[in-house]
One Martini backbone bead per residue (centre of mass of N, CA, C, O) as a GRO file, in nm:
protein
  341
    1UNK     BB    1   0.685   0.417   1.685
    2UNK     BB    2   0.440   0.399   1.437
    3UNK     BB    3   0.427   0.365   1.042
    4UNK     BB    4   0.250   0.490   0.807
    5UNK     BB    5   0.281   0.322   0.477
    6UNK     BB    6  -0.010   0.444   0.328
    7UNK     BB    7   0.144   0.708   0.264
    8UNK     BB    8   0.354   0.516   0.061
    9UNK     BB    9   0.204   0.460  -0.258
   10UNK     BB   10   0.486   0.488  -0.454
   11UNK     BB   11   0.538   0.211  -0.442
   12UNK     BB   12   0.328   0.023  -0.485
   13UNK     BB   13   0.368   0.142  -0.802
   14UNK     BB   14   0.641   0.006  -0.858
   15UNK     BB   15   0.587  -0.303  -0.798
   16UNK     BB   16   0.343  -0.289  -1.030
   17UNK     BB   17   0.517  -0.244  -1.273
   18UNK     BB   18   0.688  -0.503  -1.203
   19UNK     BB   19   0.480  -0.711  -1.211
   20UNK     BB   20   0.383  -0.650  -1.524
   21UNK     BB   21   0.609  -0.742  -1.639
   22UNK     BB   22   0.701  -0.997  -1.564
   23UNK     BB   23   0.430  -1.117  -1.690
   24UNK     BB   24   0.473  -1.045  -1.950
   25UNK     BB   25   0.781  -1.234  -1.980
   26UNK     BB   26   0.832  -1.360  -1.749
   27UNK     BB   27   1.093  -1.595  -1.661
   28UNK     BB   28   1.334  -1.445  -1.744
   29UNK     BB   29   1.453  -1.291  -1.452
   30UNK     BB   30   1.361  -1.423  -1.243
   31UNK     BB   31   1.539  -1.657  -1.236
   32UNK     BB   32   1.789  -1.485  -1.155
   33UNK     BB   33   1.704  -1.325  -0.908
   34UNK     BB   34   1.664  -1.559  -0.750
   35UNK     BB   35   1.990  -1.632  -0.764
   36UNK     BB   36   2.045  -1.342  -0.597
   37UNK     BB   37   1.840  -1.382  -0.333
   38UNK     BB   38   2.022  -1.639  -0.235
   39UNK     BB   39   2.306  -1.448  -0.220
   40UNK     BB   40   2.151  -1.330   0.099
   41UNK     BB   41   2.095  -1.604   0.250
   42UNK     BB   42   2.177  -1.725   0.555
   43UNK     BB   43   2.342  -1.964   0.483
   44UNK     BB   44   2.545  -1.856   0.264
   45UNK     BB   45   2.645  -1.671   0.418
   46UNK     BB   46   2.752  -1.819   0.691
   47UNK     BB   47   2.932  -1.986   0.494
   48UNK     BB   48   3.126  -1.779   0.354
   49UNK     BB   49   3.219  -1.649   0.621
   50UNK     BB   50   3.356  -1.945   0.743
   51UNK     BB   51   3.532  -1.988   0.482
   52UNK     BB   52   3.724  -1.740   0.539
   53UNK     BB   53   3.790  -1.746   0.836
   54UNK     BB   54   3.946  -2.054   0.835
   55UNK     BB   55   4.067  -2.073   0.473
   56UNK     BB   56   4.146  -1.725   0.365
   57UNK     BB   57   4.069  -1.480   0.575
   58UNK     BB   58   4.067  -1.384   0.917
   59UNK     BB   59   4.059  -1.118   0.895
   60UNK     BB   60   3.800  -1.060   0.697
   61UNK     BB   61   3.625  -1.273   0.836
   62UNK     BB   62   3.611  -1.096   1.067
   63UNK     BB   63   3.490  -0.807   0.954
   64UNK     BB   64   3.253  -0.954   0.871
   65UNK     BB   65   3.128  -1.071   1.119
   66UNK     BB   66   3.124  -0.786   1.278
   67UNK     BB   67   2.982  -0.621   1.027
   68UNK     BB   68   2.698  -0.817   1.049
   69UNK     BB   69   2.637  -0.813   1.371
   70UNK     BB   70   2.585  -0.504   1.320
   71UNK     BB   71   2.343  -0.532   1.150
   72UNK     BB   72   2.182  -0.693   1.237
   73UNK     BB   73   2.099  -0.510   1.527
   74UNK     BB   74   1.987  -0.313   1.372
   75UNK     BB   75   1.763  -0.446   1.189
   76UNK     BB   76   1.608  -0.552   1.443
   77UNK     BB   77   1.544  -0.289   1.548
   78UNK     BB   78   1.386  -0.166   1.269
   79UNK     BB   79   1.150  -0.356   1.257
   80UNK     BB   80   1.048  -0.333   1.586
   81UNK     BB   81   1.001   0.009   1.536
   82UNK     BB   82   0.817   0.018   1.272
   83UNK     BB   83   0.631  -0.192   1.163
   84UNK     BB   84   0.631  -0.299   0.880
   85UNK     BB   85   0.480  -0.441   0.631
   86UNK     BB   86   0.398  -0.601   0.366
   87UNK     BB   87   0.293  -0.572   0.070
   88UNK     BB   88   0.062  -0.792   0.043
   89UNK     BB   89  -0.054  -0.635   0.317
   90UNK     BB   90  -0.097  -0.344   0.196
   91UNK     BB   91  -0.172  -0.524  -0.091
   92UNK     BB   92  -0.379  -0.723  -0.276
   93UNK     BB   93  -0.198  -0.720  -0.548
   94UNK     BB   94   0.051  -0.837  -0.465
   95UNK     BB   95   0.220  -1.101  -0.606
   96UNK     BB   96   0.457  -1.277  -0.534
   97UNK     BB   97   0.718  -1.478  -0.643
   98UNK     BB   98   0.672  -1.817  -0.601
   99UNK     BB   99   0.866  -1.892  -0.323
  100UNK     BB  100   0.973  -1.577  -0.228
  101UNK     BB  101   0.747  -1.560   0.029
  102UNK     BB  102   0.940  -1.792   0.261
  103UNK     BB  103   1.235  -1.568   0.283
  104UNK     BB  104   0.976  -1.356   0.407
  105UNK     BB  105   1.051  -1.249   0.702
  106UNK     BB  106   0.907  -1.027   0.909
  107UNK     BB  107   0.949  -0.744   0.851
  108UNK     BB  108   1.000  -0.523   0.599
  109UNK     BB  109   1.176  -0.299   0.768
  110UNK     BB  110   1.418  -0.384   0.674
  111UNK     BB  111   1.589  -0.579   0.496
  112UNK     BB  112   1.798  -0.833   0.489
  113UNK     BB  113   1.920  -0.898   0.201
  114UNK     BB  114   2.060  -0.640   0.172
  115UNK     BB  115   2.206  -0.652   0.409
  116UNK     BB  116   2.384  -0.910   0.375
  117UNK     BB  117   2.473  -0.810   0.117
  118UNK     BB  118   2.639  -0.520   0.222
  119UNK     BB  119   2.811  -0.701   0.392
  120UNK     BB  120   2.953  -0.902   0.228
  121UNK     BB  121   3.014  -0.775  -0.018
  122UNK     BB  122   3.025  -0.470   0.026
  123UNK     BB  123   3.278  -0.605   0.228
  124UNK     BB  124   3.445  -0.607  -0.027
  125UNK     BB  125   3.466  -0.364  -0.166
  126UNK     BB  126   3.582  -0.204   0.092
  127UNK     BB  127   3.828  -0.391   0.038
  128UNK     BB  128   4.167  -0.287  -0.089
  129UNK     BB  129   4.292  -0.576  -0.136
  130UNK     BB  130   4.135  -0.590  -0.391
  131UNK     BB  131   4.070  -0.580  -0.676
  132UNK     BB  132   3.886  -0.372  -0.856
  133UNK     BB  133   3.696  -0.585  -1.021
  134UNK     BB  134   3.611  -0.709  -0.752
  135UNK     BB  135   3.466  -0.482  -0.682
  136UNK     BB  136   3.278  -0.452  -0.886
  137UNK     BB  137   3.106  -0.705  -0.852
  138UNK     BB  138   3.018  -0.658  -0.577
  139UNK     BB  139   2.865  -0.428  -0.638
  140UNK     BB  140   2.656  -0.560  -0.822
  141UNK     BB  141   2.577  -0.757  -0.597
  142UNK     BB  142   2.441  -0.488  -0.423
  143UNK     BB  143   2.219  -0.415  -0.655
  144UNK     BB  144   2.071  -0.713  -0.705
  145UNK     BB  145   1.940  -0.768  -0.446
  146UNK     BB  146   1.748  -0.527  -0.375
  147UNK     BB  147   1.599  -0.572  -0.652
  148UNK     BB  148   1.494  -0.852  -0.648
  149UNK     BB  149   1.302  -0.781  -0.436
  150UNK     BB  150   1.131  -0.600  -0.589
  151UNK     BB  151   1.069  -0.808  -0.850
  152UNK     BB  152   0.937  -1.047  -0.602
  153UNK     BB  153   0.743  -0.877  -0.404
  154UNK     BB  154   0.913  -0.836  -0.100
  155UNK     BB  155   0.947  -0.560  -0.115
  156UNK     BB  156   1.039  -0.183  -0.089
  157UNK     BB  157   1.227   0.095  -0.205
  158UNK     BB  158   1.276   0.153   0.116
  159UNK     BB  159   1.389  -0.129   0.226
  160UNK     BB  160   1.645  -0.152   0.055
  161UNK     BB  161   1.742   0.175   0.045
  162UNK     BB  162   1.816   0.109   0.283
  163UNK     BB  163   1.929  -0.129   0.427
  164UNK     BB  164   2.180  -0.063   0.260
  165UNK     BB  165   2.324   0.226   0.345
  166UNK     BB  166   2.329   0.076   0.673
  167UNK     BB  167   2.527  -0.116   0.615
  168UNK     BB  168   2.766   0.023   0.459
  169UNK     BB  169   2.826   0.240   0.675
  170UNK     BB  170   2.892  -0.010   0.881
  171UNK     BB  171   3.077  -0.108   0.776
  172UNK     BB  172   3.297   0.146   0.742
  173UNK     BB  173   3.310   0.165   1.033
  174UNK     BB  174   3.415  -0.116   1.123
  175UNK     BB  175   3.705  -0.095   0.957
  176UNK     BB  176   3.779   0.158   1.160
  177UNK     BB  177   3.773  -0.069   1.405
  178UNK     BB  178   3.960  -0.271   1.337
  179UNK     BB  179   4.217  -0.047   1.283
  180UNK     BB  180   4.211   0.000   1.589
  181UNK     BB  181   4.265  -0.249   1.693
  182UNK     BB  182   4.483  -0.334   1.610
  183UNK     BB  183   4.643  -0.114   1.761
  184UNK     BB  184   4.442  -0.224   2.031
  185UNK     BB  185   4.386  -0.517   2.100
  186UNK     BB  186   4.277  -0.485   2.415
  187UNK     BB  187   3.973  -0.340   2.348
  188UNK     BB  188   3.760  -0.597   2.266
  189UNK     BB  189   3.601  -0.590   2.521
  190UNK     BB  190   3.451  -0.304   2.447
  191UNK     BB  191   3.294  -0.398   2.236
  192UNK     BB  192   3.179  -0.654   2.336
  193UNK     BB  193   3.007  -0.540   2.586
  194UNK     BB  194   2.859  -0.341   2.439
  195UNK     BB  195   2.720  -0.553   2.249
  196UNK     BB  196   2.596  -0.725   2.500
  197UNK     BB  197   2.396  -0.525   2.585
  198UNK     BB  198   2.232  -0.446   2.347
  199UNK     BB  199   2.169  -0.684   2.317
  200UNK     BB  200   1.990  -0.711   2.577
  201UNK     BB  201   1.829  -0.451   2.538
  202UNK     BB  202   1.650  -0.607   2.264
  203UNK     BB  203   1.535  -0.836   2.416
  204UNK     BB  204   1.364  -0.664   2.609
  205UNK     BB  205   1.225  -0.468   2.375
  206UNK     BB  206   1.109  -0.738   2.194
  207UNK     BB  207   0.916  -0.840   2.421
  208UNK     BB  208   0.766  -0.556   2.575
  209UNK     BB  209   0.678  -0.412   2.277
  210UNK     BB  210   0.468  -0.313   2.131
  211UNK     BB  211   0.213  -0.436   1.860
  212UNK     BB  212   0.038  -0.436   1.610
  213UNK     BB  213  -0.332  -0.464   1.567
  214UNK     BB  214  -0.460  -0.551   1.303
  215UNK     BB  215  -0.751  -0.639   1.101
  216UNK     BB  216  -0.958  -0.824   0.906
  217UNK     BB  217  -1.270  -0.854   0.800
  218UNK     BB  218  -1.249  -1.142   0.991
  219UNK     BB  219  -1.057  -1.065   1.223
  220UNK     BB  220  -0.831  -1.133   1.173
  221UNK     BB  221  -0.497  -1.110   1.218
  222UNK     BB  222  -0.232  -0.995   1.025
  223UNK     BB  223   0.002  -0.935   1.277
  224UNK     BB  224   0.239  -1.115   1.449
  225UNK     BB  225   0.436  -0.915   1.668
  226UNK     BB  226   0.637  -1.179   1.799
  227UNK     BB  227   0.682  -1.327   1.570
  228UNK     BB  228   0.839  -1.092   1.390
  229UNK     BB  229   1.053  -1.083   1.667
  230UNK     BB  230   1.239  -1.371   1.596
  231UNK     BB  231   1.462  -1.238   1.420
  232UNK     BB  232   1.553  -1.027   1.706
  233UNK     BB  233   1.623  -1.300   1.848
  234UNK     BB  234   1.853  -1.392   1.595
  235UNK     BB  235   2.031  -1.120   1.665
  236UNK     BB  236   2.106  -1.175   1.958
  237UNK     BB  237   2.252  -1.436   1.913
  238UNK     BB  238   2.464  -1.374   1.712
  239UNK     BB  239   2.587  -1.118   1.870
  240UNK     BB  240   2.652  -1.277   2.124
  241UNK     BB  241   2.787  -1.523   2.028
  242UNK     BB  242   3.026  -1.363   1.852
  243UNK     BB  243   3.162  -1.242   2.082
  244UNK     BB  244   3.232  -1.464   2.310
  245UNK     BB  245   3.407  -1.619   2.067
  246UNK     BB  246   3.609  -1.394   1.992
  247UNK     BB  247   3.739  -1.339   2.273
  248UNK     BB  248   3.800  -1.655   2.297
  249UNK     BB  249   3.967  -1.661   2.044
  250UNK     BB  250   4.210  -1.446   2.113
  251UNK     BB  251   4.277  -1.596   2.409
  252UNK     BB  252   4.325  -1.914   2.333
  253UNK     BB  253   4.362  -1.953   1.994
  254UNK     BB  254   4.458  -1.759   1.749
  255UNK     BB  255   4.451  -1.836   1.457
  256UNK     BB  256   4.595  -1.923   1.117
  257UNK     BB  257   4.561  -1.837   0.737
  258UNK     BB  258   4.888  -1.918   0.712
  259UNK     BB  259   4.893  -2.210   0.524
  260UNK     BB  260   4.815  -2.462   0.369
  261UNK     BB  261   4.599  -2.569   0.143
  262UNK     BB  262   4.539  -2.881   0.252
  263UNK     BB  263   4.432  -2.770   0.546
  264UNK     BB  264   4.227  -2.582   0.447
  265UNK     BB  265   4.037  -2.758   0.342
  266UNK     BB  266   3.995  -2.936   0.558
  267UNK     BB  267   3.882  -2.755   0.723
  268UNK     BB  268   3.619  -2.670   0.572
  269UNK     BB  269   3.490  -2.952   0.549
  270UNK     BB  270   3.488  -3.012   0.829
  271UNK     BB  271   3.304  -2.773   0.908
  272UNK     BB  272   3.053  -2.853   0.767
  273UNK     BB  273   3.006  -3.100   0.851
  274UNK     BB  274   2.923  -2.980   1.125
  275UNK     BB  275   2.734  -2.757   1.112
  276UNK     BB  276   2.499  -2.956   0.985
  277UNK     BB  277   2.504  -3.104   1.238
  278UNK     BB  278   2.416  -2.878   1.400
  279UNK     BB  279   2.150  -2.777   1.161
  280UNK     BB  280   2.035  -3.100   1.148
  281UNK     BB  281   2.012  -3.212   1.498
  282UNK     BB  282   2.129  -3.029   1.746
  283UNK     BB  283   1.849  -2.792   1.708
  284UNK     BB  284   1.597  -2.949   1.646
  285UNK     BB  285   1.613  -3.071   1.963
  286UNK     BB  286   1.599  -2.812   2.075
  287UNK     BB  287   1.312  -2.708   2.013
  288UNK     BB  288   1.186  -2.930   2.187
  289UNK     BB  289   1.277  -2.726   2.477
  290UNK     BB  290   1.219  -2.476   2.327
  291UNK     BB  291   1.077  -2.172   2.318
  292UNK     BB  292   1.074  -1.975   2.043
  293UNK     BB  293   1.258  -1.725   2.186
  294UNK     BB  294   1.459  -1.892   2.265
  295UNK     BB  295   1.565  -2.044   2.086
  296UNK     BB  296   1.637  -1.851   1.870
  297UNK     BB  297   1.916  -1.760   2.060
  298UNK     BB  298   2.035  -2.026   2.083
  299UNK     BB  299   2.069  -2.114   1.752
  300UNK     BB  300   2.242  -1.863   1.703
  301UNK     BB  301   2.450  -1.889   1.896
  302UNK     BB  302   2.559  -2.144   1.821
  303UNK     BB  303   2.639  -2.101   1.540
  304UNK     BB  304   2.854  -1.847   1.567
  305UNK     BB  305   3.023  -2.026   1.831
  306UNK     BB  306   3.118  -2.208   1.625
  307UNK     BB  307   3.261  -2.052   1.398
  308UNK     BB  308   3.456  -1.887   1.575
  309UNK     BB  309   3.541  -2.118   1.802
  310UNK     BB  310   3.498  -2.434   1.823
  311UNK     BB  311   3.607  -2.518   1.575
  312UNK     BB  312   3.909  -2.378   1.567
  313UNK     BB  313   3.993  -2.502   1.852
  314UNK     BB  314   3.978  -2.800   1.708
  315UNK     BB  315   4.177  -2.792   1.504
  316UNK     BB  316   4.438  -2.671   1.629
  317UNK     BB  317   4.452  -2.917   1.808
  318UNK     BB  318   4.453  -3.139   1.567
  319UNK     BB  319   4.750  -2.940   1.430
  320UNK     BB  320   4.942  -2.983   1.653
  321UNK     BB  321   4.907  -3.304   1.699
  322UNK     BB  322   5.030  -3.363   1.392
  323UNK     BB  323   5.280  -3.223   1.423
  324UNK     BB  324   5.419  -3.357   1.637
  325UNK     BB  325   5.396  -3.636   1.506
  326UNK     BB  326   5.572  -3.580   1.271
  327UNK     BB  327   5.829  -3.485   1.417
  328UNK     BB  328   5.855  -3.800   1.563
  329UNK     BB  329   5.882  -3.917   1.258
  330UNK     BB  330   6.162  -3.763   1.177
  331UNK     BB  331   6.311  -3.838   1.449
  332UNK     BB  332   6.288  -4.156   1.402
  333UNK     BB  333   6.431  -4.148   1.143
  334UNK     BB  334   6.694  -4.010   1.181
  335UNK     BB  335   6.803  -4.223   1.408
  336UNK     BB  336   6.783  -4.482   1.238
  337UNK     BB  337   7.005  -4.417   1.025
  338UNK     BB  338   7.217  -4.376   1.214
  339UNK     BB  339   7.187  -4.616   1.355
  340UNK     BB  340   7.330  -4.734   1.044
  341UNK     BB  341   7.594  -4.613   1.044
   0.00000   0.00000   0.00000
């Protein structure tokens, strides 16, 4: 079922009104607001993401990367069940700021970055071993990322306080199953099972499914369905991605961010380094090999499993065989002295 958004135009009225703002004031909030809509974009999420789960707490870092691959999977569902428009094509009043309609792929329902907003940030709000101050300093910026992207002329606020909602809500549903995998740590398998079929069943879903055909006075199609749908291919790849390298990494590798500091470091940057390597050298040849649509869960499904399998296997290897290496140079060293007595 596709939703006619041209019946809900106090949106765009609100919009327009911020529009005006904006302009009359300039770019005192744009650029803070542009700011604020950076640290819910992709990569920078990715980044966080691994940052925590690799050298600052695997506990926080599994249930944000849990959290927000289950947000990503619903929010791919709605985006190409509901099939809703961009602000500026369903008004051409409507301006968005800057270069920020660059950062608005897919359909507009729900936002994304409200969604990541949500999961990452939100999913600290509701951590309640952080400290109070830093949980709300977390709810403000849940409450700014989905604000700019209304200021920014790219999102409606049907779509930013959705995806904030819907996404809150998942998180604190993965909290409940974390802690019930805590104690039954044998069933994620069944977790994993599980979201691995849904996975399968949206990408046969966003494949399948008819999507609206309008055209504008010039005979253009406004909006090619196929292409909006490679976001929520790219939410099957991270999805899928991320299942199979936790069960693996839960089987194989098993790692801990109880170390020292200068290990946690070492781990950040070689990992950072590696990311890098994936996502500027060995994703774009894989593109020139993959159509569209394969690709998208290719490159998507590789970023999840380095982030959670691969790279972590790469450390473990690596920090087990230094640590015997130390091992055999203190007993050879204490060996030396004895036979100096």
């Amino acid at each position: 079922m596709d939703f006619d958004w041209d019946d809900w135009d106090f949106d765009i009225d609100i919009l327009l009104m911020l529009q005006d703002f904006r302009n009359g004031i300039g770019d005192v909030f744009a650029g803070f607001l542009t700011k604020m809509t950076y640290l819910a974009e992709l990569q920078p999420v990715l980044v966080i993401m691994a940052v925590i789960y690799w050298g600052c707490s695997k506990r926080f870092g599994s249930f944000l990367l849990l959290g927000w691959n289950a947000n990503r999977l619903v929010n791919g569902f709605l985006k190409i069940t509901v099939c809703a428009y961009r602000p500026w094509i369903r008004d051409a009043r409507i301006l968005p700021y800057g270069h920020s309609i660059e950062t608005a792929t897919g359909y507009s329902f729900p936002s994304g970055h409200s969604t990541n907003a949500a999961s990452i940030y939100g999913g600290g709000m509701l951590w309640k071993d952080f400290p109070g101050i830093l949980r709300i300093l977390l709810a403000v910026i849940v409450i700014l990322v989905p604000f700019s992207r209304l200021y920014l002329g790219v999102h409606t606020p049907q779509d930013v306080l959705c995806g904030t909602a819907f996404s809150l809500l998942t998180m604190w549903l993965t909290l409940k199953l974390m802690r019930r995998l805590e104690n039954h740590p044998g069933k994620d398998w069944v977790v994993a099972g599980i979201g691995i079929i849904l996975s399968i069943a949206l990408a046969a879903y966003a494949g399948f499914k008819p999507y609206p055909a309008d055209y504008n006075a010039k005979g253009k199609l406004l909006v090619d369905g196929m292409k909006m749908a490679r976001d929520t291919f790219k939410c099957v790849g991270w999805v899928s991605g991320f299942l199979v390298a936790w069960i693996l990494e839960r089987r194989l590798v098993s790692f801990s961010t109880e170390i020292a500091g200068v290990v946690k470091a070492t781990r950040i940057v070689a990992g950072m380094l590696g990311y890098h390597i994936l996502n500027l050298i060995l994703i774009p040849l894989l593109k020139k090999c993959l159509g569209p649509g394969a690709f998208a869960v290719a490159a998507s499904f590789l970023q999840m499993f380095y982030i959670v399998f691969f790279f972590p296997l790469i450390f473990s290897i690596f920090e087990k065989w230094q640590k015997r290496r130390s091992e055999s140079s203190r007993n050879l060293s204490g060996e030396i002295c004895e036979a100096k007595k």
